[in-house]
N, C-alpha and C positions, 0 to 999 in steps of 0.2 A: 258382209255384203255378198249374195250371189247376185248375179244379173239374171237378170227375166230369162227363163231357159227361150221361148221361142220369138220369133217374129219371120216373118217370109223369107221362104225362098231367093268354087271353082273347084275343083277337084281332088283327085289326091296326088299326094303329096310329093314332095319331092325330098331328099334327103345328100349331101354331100355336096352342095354348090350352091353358088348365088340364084335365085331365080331372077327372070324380068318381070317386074310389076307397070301394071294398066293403072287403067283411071279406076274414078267409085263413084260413090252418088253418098246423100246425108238424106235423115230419113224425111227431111224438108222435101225432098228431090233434087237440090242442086248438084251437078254433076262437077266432077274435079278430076282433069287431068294425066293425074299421077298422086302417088301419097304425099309425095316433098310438097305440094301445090296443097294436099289438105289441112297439114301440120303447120305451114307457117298461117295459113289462112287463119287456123285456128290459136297461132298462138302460143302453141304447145311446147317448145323450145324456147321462145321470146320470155312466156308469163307462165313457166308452169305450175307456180301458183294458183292462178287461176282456172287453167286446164282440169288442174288436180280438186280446184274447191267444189266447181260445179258436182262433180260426183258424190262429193263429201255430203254437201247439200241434199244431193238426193235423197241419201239413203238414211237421213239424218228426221228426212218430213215423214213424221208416222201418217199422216193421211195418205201419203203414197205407197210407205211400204210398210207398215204394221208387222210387228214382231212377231210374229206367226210363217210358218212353211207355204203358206199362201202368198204370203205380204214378200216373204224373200225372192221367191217365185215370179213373183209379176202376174199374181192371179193364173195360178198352172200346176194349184198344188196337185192335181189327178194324176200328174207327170211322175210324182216324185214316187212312188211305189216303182214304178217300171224301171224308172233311170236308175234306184239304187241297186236293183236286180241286176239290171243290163252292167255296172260297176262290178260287180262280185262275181260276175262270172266273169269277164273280161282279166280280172285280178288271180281269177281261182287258173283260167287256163294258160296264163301268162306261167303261174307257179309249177304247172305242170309242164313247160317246155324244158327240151334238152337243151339246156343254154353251154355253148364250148366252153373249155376249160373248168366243168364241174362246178361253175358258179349258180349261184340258185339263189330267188326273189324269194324276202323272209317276211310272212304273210300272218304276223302276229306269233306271241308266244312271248316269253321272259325277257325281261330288261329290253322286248322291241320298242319303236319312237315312232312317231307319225305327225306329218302337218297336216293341217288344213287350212289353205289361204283362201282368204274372201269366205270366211266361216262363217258369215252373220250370225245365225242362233245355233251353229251346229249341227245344222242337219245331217251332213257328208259322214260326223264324228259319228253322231249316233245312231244314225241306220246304216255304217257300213264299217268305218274303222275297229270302234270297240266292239261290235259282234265279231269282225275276224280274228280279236284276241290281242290287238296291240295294246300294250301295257301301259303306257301312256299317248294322249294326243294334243299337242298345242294346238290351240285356233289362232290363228292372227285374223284380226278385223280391223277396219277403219272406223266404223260405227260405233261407240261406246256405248250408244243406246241400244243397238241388238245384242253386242257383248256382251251386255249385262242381262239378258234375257237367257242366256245359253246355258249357266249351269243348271234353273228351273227347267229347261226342255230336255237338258242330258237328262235329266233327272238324278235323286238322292243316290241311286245305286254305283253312275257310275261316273258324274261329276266331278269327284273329288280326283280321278285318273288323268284329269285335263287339265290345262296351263290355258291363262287366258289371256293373251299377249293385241292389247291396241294398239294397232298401229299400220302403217299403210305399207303397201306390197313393195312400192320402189325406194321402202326405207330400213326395210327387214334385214337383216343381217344375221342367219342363223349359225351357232358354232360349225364350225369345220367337223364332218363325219359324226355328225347329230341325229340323223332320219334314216329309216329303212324304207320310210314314202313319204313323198311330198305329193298332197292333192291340189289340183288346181283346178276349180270348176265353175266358169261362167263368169268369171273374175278378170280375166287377163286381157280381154279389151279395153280396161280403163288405164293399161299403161301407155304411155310411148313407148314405140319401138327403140329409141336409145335406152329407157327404165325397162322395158323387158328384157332386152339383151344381159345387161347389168343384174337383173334379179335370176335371172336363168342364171346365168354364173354364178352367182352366189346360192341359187339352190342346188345347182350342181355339187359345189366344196361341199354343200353340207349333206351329201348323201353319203352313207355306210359303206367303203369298200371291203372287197374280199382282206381277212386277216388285220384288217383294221381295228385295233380296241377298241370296245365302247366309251367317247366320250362323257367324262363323268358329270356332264353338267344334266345327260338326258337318266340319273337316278337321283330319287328325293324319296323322301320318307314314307312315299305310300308303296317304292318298287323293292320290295324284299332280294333280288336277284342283282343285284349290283356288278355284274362279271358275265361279258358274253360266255354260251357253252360252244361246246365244239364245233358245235352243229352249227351258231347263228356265227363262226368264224370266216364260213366259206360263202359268204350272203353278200349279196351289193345291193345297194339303197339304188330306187326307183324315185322319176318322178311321171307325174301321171296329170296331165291335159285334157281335160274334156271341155269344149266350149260348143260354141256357133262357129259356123264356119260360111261362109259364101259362097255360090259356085259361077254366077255370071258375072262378077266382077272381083276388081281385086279386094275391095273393101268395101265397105257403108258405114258410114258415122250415124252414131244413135245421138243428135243435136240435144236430146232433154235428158238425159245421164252423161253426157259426154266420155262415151264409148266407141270401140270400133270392131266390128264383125269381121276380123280377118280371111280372105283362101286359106284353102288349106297350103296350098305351095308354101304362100306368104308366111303363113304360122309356123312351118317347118323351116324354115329359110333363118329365121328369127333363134329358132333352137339352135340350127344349125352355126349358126354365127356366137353361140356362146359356150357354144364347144361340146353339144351334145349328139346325139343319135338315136334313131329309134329301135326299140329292143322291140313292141308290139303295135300292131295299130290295127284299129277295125273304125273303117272310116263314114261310118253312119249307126246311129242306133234304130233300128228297120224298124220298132214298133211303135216311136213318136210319129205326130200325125204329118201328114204328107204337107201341111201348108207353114211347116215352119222350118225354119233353118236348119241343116243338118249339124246332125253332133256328133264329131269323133272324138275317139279314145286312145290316148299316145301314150305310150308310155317310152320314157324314154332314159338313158343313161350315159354317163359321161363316154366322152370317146375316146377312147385310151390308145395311143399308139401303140400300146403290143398287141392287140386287135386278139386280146383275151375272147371276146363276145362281140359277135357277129349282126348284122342290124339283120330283124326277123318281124317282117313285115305281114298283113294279114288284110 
């Protein structure tokens, strides 16, 4: 599953404390008070069950979303050439910063790992992970039906590199210091903010710290290189947020996926609460078109009380 990159038009971000969150509107126009006032309204704690099927349902009706980079898209496939560009650099200059403590983001090469959550056919994988040279890449999806469509769009060449894991984001549980990146793109409004919090923690544990072994669950029989080198010793795993974000309110509920466009405060507040920080952020991508939601790009990393690495914002 990706969510539709765009739909219409709060700022940036905040980082190290609780924010205060407003009211929002659904994309019916009903206005709601506060998030607490949209969450029970909707349910979402009471039946999340249901919270959770409505989405399933979505992305389950091929008349709606058709197994194709269009269909993933929400009809925007024109989008996707610029956003995977606008990804790669963002990723390439991140690799280039002086990060303190001589730690450095490992941006593919031997025995590296990579997720991609809400991967419906793998788009994120194939025009952006496995060109930077990460050796293997899980997809987690909810959808069976575009999962099974994803190792024909990797294609024969580099298919066989990837793990194909169904299953949904607030159920993922990946090993402890598994990933050198975790993608997350256009996905993370279909949790609750309790199942985000929870999955950020859990994708935290499973980022690659400095001097940390490679977990041997992330070598299999296609990775000849079974043993970090020196080099990928001194590396810490990333995670990396790109969504929609809001700027005149705190939120807007998408009532027909049942989703929600978070602020950017809001979405960092969120991180912030699951024990993360941001290592890069560029908080709009300037060449999608002016009439749709903004997208930034976070990257972010656990927050380590010996405050090894520094938050380095953009």
């Amino acid at each position: 599953m990706e969510a539709s990159a765009p739909n219409e038009a709060e700022d940036s971000g905040n980082e190290g404390g609780s924010v205060v969150l407003g009211g929002g509107s659904d994309s019916y126009g009903r206005q709601y008070a506060s998030v607490e006032e949209m969450w029970e309204m909707e349910g979402a704690y009471s039946d999340p069950e249901s919270w959770y099927g409505r989405a399933a349902d979505y992305w389950e009706d091929e008349d709606i979303c058709p197994a194709t980079v269009n269909g993933v898209l929400g009809g925007f496939e024109s989008l996707s050439p610029g956003d995977l560009e606008a990804s790669r650099t963002f990723l390439q200059e991140l690799q280039r910063m002086t990060v303190p403590g001589d730690v450095r983001v490992n941006l593919g090469g031997a025995g590296t790992a990579a997720c991609e959550c809400g991967a419906g056919i793998g788009r994120v994988t194939k025009g952006l992970l496995l060109p930077l040279g990460y050796a293997r890449c899980d997809l987690i999806e909810l959808s069976p039906r575009l999962l099974s469509e994803a190792p024909a769009y990797i294609g024969d060449k580099d298919s066989h590199k990837c793990r194909y894991l169904c299953q949904s984001l607030q159920h993922f549980e990946p090993p402890p210091s598994s990933y050198d990146i975790i993608w997350i793109q256009w996905c993370i409004g279909y949790l609750t903010d309790q199942d985000c919090i929870q999955f950020l923690k859990r994708c935290g544990a499973a980022l690659r710290r400095p001097d940390h072994p490679t977990n041997n669950n992330n070598n299999d029989e296609n990775n000849d290189n079974n043993n970090n080198n020196d080099e990928n010793n001194n590396t810490r795993g990333i995670i990396c947020i790109k969504d929609n974000t809001c700027t005149d309110e705190t939120f807007v509920l998408d009532r027909d996926d049942a989703s929600i466009t978070r602020s950017l405060p809001y979405l960092l507040d969120l991180a912030h609460k699951a024990g993360l920080k941001v290592l890069h952020q560029q908080t709009n991508q300037d060449d999608f078109p002016d009439d749709i939601f903004p997208v930034p790009m976070i990257a972010l990393i656990m927050d380590d009380d010996d405050d090894t690495i520094d938050s380095i914002t953009s």
